[in-house]
VOBA-1610 file (N, C-alpha, C; in pm, whole numbers, padded with zeros to 5 digits, always signed):
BEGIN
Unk+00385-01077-00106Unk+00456-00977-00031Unk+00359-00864+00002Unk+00377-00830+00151Unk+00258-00712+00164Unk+00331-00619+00188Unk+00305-00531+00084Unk+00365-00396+00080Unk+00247-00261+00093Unk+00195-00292+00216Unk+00094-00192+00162Unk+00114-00086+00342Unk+00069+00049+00307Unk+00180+00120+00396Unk+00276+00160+00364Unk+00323+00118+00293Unk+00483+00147+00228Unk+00511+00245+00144Unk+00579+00340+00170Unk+00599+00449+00016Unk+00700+00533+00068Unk+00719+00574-00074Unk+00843+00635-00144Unk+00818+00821-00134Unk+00911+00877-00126Unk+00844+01011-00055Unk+00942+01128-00183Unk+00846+01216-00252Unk+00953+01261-00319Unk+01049+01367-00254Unk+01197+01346-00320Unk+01269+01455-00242Unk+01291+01373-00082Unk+01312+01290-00056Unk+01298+01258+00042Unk+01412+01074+00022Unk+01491+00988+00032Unk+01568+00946+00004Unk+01501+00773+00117Unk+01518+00680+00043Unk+01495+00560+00122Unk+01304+00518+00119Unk+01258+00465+00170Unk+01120+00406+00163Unk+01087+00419+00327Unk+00962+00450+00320Unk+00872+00527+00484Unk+00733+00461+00457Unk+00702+00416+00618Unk+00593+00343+00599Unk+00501+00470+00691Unk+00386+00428+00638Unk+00271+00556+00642Unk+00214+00488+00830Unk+00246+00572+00877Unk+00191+00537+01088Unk+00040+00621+01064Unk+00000+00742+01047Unk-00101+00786+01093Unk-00124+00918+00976Unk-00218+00939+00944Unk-00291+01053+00899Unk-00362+01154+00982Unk-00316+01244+00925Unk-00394+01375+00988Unk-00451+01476+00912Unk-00504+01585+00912Unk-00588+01679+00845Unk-00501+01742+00727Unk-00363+01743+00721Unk-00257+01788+00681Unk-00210+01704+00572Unk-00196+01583+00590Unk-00080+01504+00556Unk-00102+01332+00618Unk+00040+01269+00657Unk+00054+01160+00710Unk+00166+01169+00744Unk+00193+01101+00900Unk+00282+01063+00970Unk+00392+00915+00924Unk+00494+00905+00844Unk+00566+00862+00836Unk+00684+00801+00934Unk+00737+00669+00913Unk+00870+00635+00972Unk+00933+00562+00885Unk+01077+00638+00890Unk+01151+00535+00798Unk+01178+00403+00816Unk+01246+00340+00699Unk+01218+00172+00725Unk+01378+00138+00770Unk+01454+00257+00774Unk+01602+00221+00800Unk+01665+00253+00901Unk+01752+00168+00989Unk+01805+00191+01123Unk+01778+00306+01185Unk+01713+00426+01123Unk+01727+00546+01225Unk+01573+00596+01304Unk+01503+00487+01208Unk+01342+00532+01221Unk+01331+00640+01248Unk+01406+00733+01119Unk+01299+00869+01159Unk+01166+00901+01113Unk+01116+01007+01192Unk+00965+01033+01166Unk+00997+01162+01123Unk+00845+01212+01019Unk+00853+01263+00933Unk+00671+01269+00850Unk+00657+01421+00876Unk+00547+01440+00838Unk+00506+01512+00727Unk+00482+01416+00570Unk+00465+01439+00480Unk+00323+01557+00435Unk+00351+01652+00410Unk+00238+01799+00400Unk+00141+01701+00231Unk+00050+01684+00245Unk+00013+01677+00098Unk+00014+01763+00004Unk+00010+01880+00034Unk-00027+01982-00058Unk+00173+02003-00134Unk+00240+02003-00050Unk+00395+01994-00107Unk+00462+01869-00166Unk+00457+01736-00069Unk+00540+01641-00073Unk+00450+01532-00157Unk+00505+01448-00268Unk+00422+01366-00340Unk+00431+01231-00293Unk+00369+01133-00271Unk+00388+00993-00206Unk+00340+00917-00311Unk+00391+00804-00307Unk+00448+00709-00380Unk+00420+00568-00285Unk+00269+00499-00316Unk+00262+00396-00288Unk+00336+00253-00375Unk+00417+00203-00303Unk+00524+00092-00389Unk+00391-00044-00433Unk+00294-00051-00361Unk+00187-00190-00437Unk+00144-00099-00554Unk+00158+00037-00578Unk+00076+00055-00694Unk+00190+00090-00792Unk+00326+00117-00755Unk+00420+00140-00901Unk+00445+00068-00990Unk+00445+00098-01125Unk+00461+00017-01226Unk+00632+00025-01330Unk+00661-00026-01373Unk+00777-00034-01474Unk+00742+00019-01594Unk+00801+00073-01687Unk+00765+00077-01811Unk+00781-00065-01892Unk+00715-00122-01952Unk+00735-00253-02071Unk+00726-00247-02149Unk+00730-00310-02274Unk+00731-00327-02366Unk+00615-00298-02458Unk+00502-00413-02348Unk+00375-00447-02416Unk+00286-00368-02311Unk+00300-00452-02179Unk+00213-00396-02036Unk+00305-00298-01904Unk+00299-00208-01857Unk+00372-00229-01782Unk+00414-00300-01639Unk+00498-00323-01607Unk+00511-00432-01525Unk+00527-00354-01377Unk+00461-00453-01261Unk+00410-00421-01131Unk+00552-00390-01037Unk+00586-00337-00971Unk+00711-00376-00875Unk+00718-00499-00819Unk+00603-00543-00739Unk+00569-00629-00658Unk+00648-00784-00773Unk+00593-00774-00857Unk+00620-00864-00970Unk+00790-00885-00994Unk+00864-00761-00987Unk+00978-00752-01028Unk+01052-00755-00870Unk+00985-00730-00803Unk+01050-00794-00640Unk+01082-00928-00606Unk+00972-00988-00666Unk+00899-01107-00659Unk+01029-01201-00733Unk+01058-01122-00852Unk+01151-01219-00920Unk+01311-01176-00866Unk+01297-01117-00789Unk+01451-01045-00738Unk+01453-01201-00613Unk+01345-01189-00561Unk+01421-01263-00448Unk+01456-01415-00544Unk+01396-01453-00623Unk+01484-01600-00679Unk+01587-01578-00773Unk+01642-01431-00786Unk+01756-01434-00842Unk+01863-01441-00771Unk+01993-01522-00849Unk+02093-01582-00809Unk+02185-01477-00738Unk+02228-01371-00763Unk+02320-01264-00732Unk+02236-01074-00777Unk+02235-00996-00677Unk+02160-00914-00707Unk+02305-00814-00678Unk+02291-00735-00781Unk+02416-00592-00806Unk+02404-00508-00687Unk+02518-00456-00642Unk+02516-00356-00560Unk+02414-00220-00669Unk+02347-00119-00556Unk+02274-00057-00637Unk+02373+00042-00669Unk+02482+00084-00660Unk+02593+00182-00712Unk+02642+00148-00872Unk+02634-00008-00889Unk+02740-00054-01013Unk+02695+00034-01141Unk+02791-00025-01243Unk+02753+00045-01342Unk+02639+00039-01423Unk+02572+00103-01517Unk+02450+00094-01587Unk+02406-00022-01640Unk+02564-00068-01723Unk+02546-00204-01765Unk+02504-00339-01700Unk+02604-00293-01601Unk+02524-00449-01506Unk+02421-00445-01483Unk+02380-00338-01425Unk+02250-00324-01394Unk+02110-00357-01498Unk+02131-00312-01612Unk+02077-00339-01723Unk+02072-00476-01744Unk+02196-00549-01751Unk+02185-00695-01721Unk+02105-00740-01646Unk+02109-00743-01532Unk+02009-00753-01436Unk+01871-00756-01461Unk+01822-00653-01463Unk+01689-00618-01471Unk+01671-00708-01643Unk+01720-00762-01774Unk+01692-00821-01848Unk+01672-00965-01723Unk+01736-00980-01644Unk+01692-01130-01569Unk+01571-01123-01519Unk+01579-01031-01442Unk+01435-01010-01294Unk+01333-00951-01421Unk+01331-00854-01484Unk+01216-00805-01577Unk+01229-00781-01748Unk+01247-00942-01855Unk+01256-00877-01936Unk+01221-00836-02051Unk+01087-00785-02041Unk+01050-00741-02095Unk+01019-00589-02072Unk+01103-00546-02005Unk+01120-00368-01990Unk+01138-00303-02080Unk+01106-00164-02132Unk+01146-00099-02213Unk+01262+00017-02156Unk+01385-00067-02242Unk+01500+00003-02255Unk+01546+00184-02269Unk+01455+00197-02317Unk+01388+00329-02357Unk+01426+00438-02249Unk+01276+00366-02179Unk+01213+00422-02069Unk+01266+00423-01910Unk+01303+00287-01896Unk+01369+00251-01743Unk+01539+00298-01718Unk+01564+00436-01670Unk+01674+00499-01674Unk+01777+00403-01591Unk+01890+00424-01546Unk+01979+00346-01470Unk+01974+00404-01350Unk+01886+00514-01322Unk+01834+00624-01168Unk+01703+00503-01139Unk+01689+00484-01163Unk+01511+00387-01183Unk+01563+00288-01157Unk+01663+00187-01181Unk+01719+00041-01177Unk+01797+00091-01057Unk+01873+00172-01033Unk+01955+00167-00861Unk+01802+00198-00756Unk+01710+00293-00837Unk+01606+00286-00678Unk+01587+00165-00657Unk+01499+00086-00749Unk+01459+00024-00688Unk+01571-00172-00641Unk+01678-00160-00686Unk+01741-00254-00598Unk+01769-00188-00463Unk+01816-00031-00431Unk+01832+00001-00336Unk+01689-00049-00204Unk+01561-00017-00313Unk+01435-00071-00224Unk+01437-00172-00164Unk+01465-00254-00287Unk+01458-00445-00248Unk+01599-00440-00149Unk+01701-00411-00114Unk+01786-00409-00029Unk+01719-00377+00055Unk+01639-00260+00126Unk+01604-00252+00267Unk+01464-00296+00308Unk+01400-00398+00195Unk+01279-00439+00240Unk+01334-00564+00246Unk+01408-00634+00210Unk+01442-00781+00196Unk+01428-00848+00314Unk+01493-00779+00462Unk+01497-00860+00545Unk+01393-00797+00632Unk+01306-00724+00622Unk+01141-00745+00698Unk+01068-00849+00718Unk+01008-00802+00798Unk+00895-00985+00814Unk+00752-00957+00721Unk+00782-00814+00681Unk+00626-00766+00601Unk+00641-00832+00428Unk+00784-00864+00423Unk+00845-00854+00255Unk+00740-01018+00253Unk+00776-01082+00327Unk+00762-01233+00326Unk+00623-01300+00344Unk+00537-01205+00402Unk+00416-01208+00422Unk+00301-01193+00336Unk+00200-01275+00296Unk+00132-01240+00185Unk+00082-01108+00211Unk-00005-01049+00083Unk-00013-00931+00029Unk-00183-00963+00064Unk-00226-00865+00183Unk-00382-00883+00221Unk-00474-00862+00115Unk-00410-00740-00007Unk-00481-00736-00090Unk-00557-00872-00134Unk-00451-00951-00218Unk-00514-01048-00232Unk-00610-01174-00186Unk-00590-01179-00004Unk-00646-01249+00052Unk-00826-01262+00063Unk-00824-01138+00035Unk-01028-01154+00031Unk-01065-01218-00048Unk-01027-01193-00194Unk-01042-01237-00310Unk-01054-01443-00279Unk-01003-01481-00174Unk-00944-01603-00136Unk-01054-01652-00078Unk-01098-01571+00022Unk-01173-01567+00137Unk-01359-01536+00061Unk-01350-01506-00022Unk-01490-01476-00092Unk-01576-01593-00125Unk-01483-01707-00104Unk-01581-01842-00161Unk-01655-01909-00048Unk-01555-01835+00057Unk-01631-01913+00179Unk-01705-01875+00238Unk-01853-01931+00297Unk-01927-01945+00323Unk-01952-01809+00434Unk-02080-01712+00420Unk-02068-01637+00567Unk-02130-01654+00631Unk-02106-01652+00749Unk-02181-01721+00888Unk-02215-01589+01002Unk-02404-01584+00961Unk-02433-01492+01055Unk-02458-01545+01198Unk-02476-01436+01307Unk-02537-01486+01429Unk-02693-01475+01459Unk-02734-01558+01473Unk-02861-01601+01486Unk-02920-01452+01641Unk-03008-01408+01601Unk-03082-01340+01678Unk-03154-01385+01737Unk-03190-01349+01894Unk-03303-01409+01969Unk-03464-01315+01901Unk-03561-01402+01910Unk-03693-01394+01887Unk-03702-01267+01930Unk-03687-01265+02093Unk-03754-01188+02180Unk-03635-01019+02114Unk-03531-01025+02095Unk-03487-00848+02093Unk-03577-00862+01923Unk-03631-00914+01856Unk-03701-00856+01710Unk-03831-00806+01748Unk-03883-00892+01824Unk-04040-00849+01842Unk-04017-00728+01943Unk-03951-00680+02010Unk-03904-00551+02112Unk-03912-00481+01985Unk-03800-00484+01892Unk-03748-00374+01773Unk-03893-00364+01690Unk-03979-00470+01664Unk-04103-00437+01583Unk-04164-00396+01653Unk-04207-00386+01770Unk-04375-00364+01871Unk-04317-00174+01875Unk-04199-00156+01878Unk-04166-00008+01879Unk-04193-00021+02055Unk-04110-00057+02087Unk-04040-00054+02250Unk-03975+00033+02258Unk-03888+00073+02148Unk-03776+00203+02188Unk-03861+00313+02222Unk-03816+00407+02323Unk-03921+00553+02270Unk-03883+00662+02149Unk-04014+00680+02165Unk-04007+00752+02030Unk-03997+00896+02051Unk-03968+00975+01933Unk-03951+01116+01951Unk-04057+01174+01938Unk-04027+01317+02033Unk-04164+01391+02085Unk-04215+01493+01953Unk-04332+01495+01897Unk-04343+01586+01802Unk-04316+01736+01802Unk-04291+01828+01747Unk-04294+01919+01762Unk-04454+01995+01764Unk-04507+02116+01903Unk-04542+02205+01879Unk-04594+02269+01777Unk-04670+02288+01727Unk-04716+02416+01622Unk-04763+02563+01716Unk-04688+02659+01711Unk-04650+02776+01775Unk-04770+02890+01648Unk-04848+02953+01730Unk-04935+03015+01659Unk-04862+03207+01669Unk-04801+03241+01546Unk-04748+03382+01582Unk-04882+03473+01610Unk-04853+03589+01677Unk-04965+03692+01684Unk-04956+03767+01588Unk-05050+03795+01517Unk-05083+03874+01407Unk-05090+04001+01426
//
């Protein structure tokens, strides 16, 4: 799943994918029917990349991407309103080794509310580029062969060269 672009905006309600940066901040659009835009100040507003959030666990904590991952092969996913319990249920299916502790029932409605409005993107379904280099590293790289003639130009010093400077004698 490529989730990258994607983030969570604090104070700010739903998931916005990052359009453009500027000296300020970044230009945002939301991911939900209204596409609004929305220009996150850095110095005020905190962003929240979703490939890098983690869960609290037990032992490690666990990735979103991971707990997305297991949402889509689960059988029935809770409205994100229900009660704590179900929800808790839940997340023992999709992640369980969470710590109970730590993962509030505000934390279990975000993020089904997330997986609700990323589900039916074409980005949810798409591998995650991160990983693709890592893929792409075994294979072979293929340079383009240079002609003879532009090397011996670049060695003989064909380009022109720069003019020295002057030595300017002050009057004493």
């Amino acid at each position: 799943m490529n989730l990258q672009g994607i983030v969570a905006v604090s104070g700010k309600p739903g998931l916005w994918k990052a359009l453009a940066q500027n000296k300020n901040g970044y230009v945002l659009e939301s991911l939900d029917a209204l596409k609004t835009k929305l220009v996150a100040n850095l110095s005020t507003a905190k962003l929240a990349a979703l490939s890098e959030i983690t869960i609290f666990g037990v032992d490690d904590d666990i990735k979103l991407t991971d707990v997305f991952e297991q949402m889509k092969s689960a059988a029935s996913i809770p409205d994100a309103k229900a009660d704590g319990k179900k929800l808790r249920e839940f997340f023992f299916e999709v992640a369980p080794d969470h710590d109970e502790e730590k993962v509030y029932a505000s934390d279990m409605k975000k993020i089904i509310s997330w997986y609700q409005l990323l589900k039916d993107l074409p980005l949810f379904n798409e591998p995650d580029p991160a990983l693709a280099p890592a893929e792409d590293a075994a294979a072979p790289v293929v340079k383009t062969p240079v002609a003879v003639e532009e090397v011996a130009e670049s060695a003989s010093g064909a380009a022109p060269k720069a003019k020295a400077k002057k030595a300017t004698k002050k009057a004493e």
